[in-house]
LOPATI-931181 format. One record per residue (C-alpha): residue in one letter; x, y, z. Coordinates in pm, 1 decimal, padded with zeros to 6 digits. Layout:
N
<rec><resn>A</resn><u>X</u><v>Y</v><w>Z</w></rec>
...
! end
This chain:
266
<rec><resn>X</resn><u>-02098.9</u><v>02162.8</v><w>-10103.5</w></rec>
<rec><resn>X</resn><u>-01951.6</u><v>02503.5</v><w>-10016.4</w></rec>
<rec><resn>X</resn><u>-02132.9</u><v>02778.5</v><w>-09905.1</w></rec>
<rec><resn>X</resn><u>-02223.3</u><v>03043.3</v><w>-10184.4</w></rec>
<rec><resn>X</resn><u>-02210.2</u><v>02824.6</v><w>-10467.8</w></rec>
<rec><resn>X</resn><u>-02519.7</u><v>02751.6</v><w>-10641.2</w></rec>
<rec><resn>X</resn><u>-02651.9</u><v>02388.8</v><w>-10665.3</w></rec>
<rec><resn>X</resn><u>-02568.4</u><v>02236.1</v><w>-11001.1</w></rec>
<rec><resn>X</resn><u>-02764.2</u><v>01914.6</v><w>-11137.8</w></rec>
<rec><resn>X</resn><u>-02715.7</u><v>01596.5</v><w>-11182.8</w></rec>
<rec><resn>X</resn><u>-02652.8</u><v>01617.2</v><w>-11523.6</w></rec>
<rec><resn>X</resn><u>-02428.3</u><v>01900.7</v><w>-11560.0</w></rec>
<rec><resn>X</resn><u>-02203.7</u><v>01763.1</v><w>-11297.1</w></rec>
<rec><resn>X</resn><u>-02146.4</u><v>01406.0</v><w>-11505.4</w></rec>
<rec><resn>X</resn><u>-02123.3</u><v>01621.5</v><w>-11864.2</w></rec>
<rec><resn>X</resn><u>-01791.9</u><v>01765.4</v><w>-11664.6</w></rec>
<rec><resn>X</resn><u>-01667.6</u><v>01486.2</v><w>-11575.3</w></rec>
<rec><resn>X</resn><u>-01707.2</u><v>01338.1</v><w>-11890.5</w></rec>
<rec><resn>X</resn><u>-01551.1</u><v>01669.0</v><w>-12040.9</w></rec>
<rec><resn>X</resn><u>-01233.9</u><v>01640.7</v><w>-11773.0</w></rec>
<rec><resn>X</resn><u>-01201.0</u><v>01243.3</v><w>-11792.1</w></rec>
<rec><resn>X</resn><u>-01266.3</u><v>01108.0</v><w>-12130.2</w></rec>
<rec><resn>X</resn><u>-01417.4</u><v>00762.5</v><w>-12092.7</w></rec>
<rec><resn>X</resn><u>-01235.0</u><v>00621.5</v><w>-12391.1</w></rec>
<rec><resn>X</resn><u>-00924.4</u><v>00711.3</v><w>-12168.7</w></rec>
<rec><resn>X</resn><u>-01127.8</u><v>00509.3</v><w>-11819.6</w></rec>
<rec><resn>X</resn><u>-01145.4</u><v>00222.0</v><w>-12106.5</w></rec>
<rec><resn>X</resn><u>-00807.5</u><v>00206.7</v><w>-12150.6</w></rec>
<rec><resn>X</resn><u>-00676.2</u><v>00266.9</v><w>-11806.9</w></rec>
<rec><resn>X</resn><u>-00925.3</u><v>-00035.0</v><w>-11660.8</w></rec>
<rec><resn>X</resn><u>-00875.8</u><v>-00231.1</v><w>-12044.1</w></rec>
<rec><resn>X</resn><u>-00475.5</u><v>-00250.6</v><w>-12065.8</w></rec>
<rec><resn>X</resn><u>-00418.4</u><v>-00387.1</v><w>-11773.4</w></rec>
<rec><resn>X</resn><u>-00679.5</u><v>-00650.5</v><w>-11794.0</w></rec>
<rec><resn>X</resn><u>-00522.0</u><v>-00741.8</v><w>-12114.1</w></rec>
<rec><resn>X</resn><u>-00162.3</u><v>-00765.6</v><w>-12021.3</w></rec>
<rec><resn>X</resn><u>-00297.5</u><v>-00976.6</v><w>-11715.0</w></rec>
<rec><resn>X</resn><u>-00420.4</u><v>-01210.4</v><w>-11977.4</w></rec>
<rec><resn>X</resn><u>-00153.2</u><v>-01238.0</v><w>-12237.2</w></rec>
<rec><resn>X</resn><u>00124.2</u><v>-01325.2</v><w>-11928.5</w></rec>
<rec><resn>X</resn><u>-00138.0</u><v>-01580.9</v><w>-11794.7</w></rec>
<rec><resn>X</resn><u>-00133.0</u><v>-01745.4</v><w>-12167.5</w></rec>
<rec><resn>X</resn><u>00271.0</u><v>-01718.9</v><w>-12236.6</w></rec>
<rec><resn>X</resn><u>00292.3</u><v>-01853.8</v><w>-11857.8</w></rec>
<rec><resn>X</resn><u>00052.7</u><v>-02162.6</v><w>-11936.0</w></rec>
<rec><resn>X</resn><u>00230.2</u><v>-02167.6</v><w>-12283.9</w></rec>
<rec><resn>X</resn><u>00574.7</u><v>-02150.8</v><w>-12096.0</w></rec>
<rec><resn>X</resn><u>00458.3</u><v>-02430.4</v><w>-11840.5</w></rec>
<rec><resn>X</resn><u>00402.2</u><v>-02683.1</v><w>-12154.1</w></rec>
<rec><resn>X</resn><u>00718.5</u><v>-02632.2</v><w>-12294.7</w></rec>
<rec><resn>X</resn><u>00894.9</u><v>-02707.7</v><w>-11963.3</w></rec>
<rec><resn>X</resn><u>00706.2</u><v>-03018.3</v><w>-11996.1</w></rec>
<rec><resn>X</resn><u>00808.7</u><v>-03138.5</v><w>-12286.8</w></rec>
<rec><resn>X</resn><u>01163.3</u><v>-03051.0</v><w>-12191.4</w></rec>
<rec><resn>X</resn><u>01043.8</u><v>-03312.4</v><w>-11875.7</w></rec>
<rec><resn>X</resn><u>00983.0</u><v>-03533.5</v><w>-12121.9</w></rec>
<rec><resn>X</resn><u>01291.0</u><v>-03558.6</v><w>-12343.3</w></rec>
<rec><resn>X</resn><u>01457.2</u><v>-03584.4</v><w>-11963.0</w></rec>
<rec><resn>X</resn><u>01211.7</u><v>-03914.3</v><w>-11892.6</w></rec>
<rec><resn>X</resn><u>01306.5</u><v>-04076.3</v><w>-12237.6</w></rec>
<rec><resn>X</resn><u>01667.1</u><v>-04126.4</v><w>-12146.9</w></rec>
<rec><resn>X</resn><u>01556.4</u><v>-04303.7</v><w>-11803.7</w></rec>
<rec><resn>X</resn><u>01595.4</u><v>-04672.4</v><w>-11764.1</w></rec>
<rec><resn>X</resn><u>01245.8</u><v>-04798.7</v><w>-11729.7</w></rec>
<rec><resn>X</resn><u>01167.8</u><v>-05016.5</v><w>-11387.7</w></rec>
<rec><resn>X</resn><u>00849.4</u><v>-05166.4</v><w>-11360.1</w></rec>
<rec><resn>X</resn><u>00866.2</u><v>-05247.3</v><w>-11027.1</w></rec>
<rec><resn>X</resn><u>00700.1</u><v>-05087.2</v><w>-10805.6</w></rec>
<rec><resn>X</resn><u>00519.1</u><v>-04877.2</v><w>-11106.3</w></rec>
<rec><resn>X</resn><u>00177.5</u><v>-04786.4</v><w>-11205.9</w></rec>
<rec><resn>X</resn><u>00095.0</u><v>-04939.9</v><w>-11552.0</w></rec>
<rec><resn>X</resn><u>-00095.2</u><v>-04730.4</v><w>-11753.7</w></rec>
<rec><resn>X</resn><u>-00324.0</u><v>-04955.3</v><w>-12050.1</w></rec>
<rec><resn>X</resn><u>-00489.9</u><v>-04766.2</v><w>-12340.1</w></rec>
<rec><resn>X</resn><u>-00564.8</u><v>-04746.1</v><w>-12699.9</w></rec>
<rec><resn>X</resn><u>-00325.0</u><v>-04581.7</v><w>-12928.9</w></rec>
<rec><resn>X</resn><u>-00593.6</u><v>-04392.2</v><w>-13056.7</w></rec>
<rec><resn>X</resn><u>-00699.4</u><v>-04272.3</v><w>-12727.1</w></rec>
<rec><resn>X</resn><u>-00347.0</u><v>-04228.7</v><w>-12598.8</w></rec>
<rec><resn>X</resn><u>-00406.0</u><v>-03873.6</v><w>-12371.6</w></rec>
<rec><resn>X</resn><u>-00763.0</u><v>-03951.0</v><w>-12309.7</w></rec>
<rec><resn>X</resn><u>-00912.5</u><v>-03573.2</v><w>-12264.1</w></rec>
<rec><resn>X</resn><u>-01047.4</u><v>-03541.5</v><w>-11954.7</w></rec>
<rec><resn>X</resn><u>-01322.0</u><v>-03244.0</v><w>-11897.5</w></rec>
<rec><resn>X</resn><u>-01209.7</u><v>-02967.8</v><w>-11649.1</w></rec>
<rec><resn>X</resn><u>-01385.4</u><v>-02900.4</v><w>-11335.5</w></rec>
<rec><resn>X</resn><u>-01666.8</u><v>-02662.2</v><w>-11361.7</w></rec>
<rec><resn>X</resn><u>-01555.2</u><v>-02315.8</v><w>-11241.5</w></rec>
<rec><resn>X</resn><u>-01662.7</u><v>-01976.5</v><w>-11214.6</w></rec>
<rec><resn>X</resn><u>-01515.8</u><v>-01703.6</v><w>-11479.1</w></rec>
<rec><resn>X</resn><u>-01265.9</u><v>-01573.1</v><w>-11221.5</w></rec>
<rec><resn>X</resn><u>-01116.4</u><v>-01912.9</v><w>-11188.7</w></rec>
<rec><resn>X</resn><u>-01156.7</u><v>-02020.7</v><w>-11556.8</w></rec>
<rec><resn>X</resn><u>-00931.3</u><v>-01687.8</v><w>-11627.1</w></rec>
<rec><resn>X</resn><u>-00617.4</u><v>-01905.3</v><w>-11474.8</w></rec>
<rec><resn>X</resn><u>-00673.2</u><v>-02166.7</v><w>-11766.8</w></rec>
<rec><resn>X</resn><u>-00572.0</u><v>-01918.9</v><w>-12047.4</w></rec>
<rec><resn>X</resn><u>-00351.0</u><v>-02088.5</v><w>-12290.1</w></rec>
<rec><resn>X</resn><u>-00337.1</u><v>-02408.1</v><w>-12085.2</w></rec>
<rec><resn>X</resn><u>-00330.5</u><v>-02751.2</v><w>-12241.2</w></rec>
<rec><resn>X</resn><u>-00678.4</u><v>-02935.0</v><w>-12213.6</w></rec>
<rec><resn>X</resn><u>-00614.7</u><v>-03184.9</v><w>-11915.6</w></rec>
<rec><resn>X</resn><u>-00545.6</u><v>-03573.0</v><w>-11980.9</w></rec>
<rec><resn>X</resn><u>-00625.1</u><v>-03899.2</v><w>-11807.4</w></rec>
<rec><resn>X</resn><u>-00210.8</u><v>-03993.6</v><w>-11892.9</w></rec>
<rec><resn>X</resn><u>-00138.9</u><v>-03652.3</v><w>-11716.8</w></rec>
<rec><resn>X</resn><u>-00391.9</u><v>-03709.3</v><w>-11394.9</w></rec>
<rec><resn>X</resn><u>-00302.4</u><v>-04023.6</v><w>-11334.7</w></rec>
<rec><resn>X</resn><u>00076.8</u><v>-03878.6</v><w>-11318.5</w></rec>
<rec><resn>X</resn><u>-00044.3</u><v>-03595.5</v><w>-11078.3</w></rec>
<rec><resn>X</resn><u>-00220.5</u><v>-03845.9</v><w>-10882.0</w></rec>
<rec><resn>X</resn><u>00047.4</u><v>-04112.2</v><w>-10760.0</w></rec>
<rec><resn>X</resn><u>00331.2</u><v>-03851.9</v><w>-10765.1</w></rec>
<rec><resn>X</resn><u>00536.7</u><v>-03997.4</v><w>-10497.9</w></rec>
<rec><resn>X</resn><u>00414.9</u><v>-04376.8</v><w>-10509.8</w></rec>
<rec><resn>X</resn><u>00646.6</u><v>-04530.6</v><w>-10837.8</w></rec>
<rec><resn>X</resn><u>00657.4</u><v>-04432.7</v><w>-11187.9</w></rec>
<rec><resn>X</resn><u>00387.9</u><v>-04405.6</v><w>-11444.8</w></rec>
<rec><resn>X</resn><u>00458.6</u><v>-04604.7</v><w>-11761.5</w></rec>
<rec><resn>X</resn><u>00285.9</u><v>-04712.2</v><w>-12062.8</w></rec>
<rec><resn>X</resn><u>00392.2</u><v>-04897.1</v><w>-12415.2</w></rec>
<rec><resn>X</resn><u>00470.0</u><v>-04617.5</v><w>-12622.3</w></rec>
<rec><resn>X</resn><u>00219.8</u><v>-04543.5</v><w>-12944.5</w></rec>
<rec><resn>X</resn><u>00473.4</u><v>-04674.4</v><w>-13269.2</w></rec>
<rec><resn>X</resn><u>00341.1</u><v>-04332.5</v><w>-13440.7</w></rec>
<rec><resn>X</resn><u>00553.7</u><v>-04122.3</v><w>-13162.7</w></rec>
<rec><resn>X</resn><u>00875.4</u><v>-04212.9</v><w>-13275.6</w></rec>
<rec><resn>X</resn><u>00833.3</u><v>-04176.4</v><w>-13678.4</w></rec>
<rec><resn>X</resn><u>00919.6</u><v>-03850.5</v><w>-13812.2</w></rec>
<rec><resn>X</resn><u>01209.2</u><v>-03615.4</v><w>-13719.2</w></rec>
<rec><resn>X</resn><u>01058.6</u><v>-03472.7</v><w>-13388.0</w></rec>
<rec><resn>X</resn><u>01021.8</u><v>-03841.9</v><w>-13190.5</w></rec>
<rec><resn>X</resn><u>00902.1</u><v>-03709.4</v><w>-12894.0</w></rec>
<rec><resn>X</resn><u>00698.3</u><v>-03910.0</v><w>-12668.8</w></rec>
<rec><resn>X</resn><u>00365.7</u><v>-03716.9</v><w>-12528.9</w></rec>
<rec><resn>X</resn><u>00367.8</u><v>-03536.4</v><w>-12181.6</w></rec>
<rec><resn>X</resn><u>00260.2</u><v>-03764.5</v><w>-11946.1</w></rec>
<rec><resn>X</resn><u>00377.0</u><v>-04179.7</v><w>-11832.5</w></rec>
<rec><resn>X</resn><u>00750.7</u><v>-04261.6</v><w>-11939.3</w></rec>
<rec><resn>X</resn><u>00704.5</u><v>-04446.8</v><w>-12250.7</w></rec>
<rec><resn>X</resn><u>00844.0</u><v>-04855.8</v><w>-12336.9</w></rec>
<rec><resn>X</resn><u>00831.9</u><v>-04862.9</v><w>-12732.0</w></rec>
<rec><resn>X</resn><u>00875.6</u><v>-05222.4</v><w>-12846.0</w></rec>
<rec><resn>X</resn><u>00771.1</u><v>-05383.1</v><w>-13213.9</w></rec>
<rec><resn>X</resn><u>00353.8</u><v>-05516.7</v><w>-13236.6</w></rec>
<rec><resn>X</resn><u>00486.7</u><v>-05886.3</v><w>-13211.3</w></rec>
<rec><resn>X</resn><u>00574.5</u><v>-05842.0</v><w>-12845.2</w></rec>
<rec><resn>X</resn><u>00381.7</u><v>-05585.9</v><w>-12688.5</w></rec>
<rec><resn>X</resn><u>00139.4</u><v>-05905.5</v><w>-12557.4</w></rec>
<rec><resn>X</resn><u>00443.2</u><v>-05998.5</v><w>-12371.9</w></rec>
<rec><resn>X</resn><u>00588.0</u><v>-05683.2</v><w>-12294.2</w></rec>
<rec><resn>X</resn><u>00228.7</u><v>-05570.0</v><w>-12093.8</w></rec>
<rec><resn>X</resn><u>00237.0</u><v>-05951.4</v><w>-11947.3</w></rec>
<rec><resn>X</resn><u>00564.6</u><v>-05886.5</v><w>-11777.3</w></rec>
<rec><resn>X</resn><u>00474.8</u><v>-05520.6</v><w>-11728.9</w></rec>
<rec><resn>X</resn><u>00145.5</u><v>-05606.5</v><w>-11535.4</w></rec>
<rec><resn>X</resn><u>00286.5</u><v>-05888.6</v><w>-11353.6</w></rec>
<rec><resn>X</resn><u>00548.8</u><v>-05678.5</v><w>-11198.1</w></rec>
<rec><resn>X</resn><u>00347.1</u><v>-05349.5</v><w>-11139.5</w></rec>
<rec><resn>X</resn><u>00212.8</u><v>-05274.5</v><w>-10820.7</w></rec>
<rec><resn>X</resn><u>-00090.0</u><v>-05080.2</v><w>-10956.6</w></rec>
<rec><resn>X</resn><u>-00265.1</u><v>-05034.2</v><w>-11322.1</w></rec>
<rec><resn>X</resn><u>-00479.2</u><v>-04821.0</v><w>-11484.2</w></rec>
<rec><resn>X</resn><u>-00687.0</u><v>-04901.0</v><w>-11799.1</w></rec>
<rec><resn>X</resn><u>-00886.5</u><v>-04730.3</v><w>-11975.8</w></rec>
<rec><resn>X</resn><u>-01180.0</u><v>-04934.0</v><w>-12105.1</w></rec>
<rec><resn>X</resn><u>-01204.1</u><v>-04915.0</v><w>-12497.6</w></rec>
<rec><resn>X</resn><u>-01358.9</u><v>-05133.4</v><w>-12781.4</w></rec>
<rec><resn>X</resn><u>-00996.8</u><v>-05186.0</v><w>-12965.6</w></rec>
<rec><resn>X</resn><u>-00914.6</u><v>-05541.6</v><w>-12986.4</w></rec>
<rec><resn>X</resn><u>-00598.0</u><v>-05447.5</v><w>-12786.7</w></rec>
<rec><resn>X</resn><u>-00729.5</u><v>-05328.4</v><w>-12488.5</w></rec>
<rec><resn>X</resn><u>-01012.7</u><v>-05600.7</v><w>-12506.7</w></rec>
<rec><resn>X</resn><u>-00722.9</u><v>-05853.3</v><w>-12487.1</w></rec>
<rec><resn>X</resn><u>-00558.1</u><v>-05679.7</v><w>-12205.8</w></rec>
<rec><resn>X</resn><u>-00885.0</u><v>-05658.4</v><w>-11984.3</w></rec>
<rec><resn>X</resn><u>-00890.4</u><v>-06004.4</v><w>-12047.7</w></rec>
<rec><resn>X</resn><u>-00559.2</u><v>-06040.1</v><w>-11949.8</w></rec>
<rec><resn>X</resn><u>-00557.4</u><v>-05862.4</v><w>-11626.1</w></rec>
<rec><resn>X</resn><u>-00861.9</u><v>-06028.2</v><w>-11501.7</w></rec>
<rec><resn>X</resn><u>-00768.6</u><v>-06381.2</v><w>-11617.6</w></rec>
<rec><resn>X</resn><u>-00396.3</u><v>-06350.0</v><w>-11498.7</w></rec>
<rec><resn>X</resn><u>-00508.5</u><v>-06228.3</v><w>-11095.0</w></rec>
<rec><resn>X</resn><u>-00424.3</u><v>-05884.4</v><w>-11147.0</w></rec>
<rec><resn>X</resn><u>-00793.6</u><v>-05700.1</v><w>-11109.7</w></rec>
<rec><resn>X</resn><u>-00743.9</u><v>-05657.9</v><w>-10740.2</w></rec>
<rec><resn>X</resn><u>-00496.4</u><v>-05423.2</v><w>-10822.8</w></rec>
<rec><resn>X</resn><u>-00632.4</u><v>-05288.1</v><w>-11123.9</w></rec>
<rec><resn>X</resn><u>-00865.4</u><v>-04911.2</v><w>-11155.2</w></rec>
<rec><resn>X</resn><u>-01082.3</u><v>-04975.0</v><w>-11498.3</w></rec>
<rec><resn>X</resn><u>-01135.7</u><v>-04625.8</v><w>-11617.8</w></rec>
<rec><resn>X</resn><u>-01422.2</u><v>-04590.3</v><w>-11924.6</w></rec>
<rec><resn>X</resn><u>-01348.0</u><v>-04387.5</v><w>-12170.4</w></rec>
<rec><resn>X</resn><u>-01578.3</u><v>-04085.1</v><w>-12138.8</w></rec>
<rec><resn>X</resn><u>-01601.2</u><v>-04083.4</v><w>-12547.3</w></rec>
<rec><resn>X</resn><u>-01706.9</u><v>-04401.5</v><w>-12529.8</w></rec>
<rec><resn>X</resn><u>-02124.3</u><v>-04377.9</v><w>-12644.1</w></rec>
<rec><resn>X</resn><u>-02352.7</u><v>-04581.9</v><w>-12433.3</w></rec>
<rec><resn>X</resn><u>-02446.0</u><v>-04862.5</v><w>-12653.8</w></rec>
<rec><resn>X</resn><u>-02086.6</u><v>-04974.4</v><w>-12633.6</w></rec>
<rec><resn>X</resn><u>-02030.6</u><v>-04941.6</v><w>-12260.3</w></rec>
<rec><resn>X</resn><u>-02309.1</u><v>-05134.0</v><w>-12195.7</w></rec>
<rec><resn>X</resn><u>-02222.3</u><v>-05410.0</v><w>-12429.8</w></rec>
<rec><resn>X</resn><u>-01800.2</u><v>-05395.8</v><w>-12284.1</w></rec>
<rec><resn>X</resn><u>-01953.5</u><v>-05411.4</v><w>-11936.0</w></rec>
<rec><resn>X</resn><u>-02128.7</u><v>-05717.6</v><w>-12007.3</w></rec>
<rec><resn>X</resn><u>-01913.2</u><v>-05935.9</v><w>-12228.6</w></rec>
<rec><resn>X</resn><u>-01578.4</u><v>-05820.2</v><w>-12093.5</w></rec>
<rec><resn>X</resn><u>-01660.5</u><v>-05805.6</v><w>-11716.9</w></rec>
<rec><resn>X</resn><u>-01955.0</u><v>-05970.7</v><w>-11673.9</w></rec>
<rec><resn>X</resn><u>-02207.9</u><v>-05737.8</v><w>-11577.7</w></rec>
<rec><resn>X</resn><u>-02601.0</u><v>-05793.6</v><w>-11586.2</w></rec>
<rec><resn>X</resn><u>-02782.3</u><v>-05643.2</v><w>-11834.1</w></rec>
<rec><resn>X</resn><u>-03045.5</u><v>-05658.4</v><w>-11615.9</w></rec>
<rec><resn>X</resn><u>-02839.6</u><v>-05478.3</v><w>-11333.9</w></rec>
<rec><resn>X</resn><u>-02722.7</u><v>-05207.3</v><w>-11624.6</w></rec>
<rec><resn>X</resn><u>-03074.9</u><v>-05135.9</v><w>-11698.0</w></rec>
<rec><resn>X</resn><u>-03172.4</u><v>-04986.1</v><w>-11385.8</w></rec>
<rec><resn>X</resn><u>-02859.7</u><v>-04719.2</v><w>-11383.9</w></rec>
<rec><resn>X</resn><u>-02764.8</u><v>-04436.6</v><w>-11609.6</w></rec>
<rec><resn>X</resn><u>-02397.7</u><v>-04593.2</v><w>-11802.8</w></rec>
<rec><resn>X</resn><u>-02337.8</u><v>-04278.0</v><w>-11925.6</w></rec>
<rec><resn>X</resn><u>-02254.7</u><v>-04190.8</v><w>-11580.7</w></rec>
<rec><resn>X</resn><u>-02066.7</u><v>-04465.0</v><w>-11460.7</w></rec>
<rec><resn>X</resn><u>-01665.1</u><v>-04310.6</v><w>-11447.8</w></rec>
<rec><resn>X</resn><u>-01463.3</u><v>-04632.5</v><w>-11313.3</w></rec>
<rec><resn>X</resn><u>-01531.6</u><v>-04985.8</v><w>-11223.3</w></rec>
<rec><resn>X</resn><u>-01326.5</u><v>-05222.5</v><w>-10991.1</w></rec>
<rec><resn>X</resn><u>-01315.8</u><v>-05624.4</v><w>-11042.3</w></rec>
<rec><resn>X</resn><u>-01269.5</u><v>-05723.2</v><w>-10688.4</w></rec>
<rec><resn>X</resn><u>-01370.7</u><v>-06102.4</v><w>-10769.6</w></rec>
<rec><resn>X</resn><u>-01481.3</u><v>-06273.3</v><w>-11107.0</w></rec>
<rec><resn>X</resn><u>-01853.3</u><v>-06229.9</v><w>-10973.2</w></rec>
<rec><resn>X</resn><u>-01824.6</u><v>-05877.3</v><w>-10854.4</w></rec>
<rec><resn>X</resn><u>-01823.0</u><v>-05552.4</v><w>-11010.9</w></rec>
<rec><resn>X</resn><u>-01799.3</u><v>-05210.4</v><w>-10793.0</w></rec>
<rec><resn>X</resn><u>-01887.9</u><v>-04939.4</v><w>-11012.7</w></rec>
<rec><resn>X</resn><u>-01822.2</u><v>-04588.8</v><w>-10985.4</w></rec>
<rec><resn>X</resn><u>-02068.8</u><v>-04319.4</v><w>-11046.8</w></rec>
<rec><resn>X</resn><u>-02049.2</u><v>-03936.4</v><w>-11117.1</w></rec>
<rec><resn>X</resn><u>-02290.3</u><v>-03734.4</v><w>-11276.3</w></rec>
<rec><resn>X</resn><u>-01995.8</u><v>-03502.8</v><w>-11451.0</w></rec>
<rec><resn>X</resn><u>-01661.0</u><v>-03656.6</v><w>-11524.9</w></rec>
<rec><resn>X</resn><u>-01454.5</u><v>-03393.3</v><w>-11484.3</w></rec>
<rec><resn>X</resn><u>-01104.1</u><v>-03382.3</v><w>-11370.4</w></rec>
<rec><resn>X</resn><u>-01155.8</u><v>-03365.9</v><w>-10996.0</w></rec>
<rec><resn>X</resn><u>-01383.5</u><v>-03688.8</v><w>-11033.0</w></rec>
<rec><resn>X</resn><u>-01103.3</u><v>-03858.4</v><w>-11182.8</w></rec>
<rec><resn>X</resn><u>-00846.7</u><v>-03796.4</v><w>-10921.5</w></rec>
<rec><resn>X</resn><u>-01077.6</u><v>-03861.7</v><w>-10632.0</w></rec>
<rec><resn>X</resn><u>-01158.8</u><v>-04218.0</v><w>-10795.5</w></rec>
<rec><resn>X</resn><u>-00781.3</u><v>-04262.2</v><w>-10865.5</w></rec>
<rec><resn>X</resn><u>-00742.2</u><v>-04199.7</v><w>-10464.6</w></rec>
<rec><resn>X</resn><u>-00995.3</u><v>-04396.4</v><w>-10344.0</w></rec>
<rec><resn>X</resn><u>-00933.1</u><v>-04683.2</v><w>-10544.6</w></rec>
<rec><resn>X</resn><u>-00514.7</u><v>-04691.0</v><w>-10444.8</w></rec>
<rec><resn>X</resn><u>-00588.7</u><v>-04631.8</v><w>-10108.0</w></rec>
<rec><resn>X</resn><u>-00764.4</u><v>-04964.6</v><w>-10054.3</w></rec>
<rec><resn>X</resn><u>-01039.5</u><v>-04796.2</v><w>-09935.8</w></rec>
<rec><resn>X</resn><u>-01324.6</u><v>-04863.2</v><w>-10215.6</w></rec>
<rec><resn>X</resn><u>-01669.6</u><v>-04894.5</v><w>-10165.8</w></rec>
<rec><resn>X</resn><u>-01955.3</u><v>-04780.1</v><w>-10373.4</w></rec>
<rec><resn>X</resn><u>-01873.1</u><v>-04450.5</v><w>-10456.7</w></rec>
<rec><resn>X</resn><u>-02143.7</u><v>-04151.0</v><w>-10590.6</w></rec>
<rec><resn>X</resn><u>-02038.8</u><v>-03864.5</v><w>-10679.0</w></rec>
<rec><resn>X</resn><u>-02293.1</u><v>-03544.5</v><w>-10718.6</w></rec>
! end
């Protein structure tokens, strides 16, 4: 403080500030920008699904190979399982703005980038109407419900790796049966659906892959995320106590790296 002026208060020297900087106008100067910062993060997350969709008018009009593929098993009705994103704080959950909820179709794409395509038998329902555009995600075989048995027979047989997502439909009930019966387990990630209640993963795990009830009982199934079939009298199964996205993909690794054991996850 200079010399020779007199000592003014506390008080007297926020009323002028107020007086010379309005704080409706601080508002706005701190407020716009946070709010263009957020409408460019939505129109950029909006922007990035609409390139994807153009991705996937580009995959239609690719000849399908399973060799060498990842075969991707699931009920119509859960086609694009939703899969739970990570827990983050609210600086990182500001990134998400406008973005697409994240799917098990589009991890498991994200995942084995770089080791084959993804495919799946198309869901009937995506090519009625005018728009017939398959979902973001595996590149899509659409054949008629008298041979889809035999199109995921030859499809399985020739993949090198497959994901399915457990479900009570009688379709993917035939097709756990199918992998497991056929030799195909050892290279097969079961995935359970996480809207899947309790009473009916317990009852799938022990008609459709033979687990003890008994052995159930002493673990939480609502936690269980993934099981492997490495041999008709052994089950590994895959625990996490949050199955969120990063679970998924670090099951998805583990389990196509031929390095599974049993896995917990915090």
């Amino acid at each position: 403080m200079r010399e020779g002026l007199p000592a003014q208060p506390a008080e007297a020297t926020i009323a002028c500030w107020a007086g010379f900087y309005p704080w409706s106008r601080v508002a706005v100067d701190l407020g716009a920008p946070i709010v263009v910062a957020a409408v460019c993060l939505v129109l950029a997350n909006r922007l990035r699904h609409v390139g994807r969709q153009h991705f996937v008018d580009r995959l239609a009009e690719l000849k399908i190979s399973p060799a060498g593929s990842t075969l991707f098993l699931r009920a119509f009705r859960d086609d694009q399982v939703r899969i739970r994103r990570a827990s983050r704080n609210l600086f990182s959950s500001v990134f998400d703005l406008g973005r697409v909820p994240a799917t098990l179709d589009e991890l498991m794409l994200e995942r084995l980038d770089g080791r084959g395509d993804l495919i799946a038998i198309g869901n009937p329902k995506d090519r009625k109407g005018g728009a017939r555009q398959s979902p973001w995600g595996a590149q899509r075989l659409y054949v008629d419900d008298a041979h889809w048995q035999e199109t995921v027979t030859m499809l399985a047989r020739d993949a090198d790796r497959i994901v399915l997502c457990v479900d009570a439909s009688h379709g993917v009930r035939w097709e756990i049966a199918h992998v497991l019966q056929s030799g195909h387990a050892d290279k097969t990630l079961f995935f359970l659906n996480p809207s899947v209640d309790v009473q009916t993963r317990t009852r799938l795990l022990v008609e459709d892959f033979g687990v003890s009830a008994a052995d159930l009982a002493s673990v939480n199934v609502d936690r269980i995320l993934a099981l492997r079939a490495t041999s008709p009298e052994q089950a590994i199964l895959m625990f996490c106590a949050k199955p969120e996205r990063d679970a998924y993909l670090v099951v998805a690794r583990l389990a196509f790296e031929d390095t599974v054991a049993h896995v917990t996850m915090p």
